[in-house]
VEXPA-973565 format. One record per residue (C-alpha): y, x, z; residue in three letters. Coordinates in nm, 3 decimals, padded with zeros to 5 digits. Example, Ala and Ser with C-alpha at 12.3 -4.5 7.8 and 13.67 -1.06 7.14 Angstrom:
# VEXPA-973565
{c2: -00.450; c1: 01.230; c3: 00.780; r: ALA}
{c2: -00.106; c1: 01.367; c3: 00.714; r: SER}
END
This chain:
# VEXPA-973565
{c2: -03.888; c1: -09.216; c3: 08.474; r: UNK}
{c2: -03.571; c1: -09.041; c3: 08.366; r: UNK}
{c2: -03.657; c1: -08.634; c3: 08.376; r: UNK}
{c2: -03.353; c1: -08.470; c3: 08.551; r: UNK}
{c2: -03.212; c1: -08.151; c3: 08.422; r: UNK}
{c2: -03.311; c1: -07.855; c3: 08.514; r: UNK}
{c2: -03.054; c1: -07.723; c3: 08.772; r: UNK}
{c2: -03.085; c1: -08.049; c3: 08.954; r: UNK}
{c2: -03.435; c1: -08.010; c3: 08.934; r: UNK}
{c2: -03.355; c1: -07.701; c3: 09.095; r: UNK}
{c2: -03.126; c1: -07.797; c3: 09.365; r: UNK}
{c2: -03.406; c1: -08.040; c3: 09.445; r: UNK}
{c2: -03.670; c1: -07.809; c3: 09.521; r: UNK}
{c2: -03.499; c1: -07.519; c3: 09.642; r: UNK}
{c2: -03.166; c1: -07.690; c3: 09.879; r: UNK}
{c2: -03.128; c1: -07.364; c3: 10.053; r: UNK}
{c2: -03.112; c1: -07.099; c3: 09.811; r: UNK}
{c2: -02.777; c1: -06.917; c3: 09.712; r: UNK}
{c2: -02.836; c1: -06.906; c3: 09.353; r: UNK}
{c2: -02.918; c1: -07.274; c3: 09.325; r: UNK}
{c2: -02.592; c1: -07.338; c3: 09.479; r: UNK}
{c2: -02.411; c1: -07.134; c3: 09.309; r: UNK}
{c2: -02.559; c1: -07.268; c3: 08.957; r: UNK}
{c2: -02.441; c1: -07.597; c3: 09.029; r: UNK}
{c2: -02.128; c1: -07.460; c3: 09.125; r: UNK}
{c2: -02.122; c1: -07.300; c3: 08.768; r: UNK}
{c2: -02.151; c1: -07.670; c3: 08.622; r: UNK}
{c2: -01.884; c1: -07.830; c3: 08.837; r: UNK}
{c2: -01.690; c1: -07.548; c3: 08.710; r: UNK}
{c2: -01.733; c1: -07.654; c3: 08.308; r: UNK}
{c2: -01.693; c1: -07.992; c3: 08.404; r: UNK}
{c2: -01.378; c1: -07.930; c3: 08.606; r: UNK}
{c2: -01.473; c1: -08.064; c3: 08.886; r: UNK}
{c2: -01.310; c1: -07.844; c3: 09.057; r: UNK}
{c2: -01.346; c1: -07.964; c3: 09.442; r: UNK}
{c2: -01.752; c1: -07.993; c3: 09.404; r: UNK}
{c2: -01.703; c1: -07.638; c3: 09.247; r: UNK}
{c2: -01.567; c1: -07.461; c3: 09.584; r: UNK}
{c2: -01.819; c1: -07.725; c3: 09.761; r: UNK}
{c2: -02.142; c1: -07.574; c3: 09.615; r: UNK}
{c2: -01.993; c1: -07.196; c3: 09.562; r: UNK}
{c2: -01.874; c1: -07.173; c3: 09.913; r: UNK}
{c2: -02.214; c1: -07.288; c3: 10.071; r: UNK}
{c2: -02.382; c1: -07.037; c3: 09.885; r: UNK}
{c2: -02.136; c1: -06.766; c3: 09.995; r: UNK}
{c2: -02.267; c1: -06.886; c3: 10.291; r: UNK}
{c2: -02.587; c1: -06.805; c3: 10.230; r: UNK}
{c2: -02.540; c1: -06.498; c3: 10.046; r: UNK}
{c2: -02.206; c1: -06.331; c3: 10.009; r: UNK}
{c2: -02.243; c1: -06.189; c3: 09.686; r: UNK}
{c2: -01.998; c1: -06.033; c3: 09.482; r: UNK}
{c2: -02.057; c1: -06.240; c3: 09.168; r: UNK}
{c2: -02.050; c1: -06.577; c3: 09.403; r: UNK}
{c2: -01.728; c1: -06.434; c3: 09.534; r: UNK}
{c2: -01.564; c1: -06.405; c3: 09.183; r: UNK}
{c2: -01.662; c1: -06.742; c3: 09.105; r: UNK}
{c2: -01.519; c1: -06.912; c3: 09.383; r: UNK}
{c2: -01.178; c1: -06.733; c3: 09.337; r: UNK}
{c2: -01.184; c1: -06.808; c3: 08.949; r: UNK}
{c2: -01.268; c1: -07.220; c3: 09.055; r: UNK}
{c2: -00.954; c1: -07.180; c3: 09.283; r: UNK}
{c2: -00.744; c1: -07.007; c3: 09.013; r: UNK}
{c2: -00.823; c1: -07.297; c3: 08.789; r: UNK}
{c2: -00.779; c1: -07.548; c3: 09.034; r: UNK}
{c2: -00.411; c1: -07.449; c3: 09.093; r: UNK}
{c2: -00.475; c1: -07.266; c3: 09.422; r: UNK}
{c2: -00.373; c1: -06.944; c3: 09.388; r: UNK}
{c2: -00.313; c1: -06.780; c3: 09.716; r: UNK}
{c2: -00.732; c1: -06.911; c3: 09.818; r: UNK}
{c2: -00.780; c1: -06.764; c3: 09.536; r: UNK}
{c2: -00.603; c1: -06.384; c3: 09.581; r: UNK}
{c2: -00.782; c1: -06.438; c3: 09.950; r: UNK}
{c2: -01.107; c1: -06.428; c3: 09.792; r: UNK}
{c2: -01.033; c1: -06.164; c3: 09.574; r: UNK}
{c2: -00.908; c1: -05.958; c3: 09.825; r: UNK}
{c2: -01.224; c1: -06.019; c3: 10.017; r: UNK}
{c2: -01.411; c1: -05.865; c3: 09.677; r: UNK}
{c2: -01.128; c1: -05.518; c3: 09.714; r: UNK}
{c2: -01.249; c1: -05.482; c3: 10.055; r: UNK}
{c2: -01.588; c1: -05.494; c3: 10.003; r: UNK}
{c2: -01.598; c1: -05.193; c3: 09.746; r: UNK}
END
């Protein structure tokens, strides 16, 4: 049996938890896969609305050529402060 690595391992056991999201989110990021990126960062958002999470996401979108989703999230991180 092929051993899978570690943050699909990960995802595996714990589906539900925001920072198992958002570490797979973190890979589609550095494999710029951008789409799967907002996929996974958004449902941990979801989850758990962090402040880290929310910088992500807006950095995937800035990458991804979607700037103004990406000043919304931002903005979102302003108003929070």
């Amino acid at each position: 049996m092929v051993q899978q690595p570690a943050p699909v391992q990960a995802i595996a056991i714990y589906p539900d938890r925001a920072d198992s999201l958002q570490v797979m989110g973190l890979i589609a990021l550095c494999g710029q896969q951008y789409d799967h990126a907002v996929e996974w960062l958004s449902r941990a958002i979801r989850k758990a609305p962090k402040p880290a999470y929310l910088l992500t996401l807006g950095i995937v979108l800035k990458q991804s050529g979607r700037l103004e989703d990406a000043l919304a999230v931002i903005d979102t991180l302003t108003l929070q402060r």
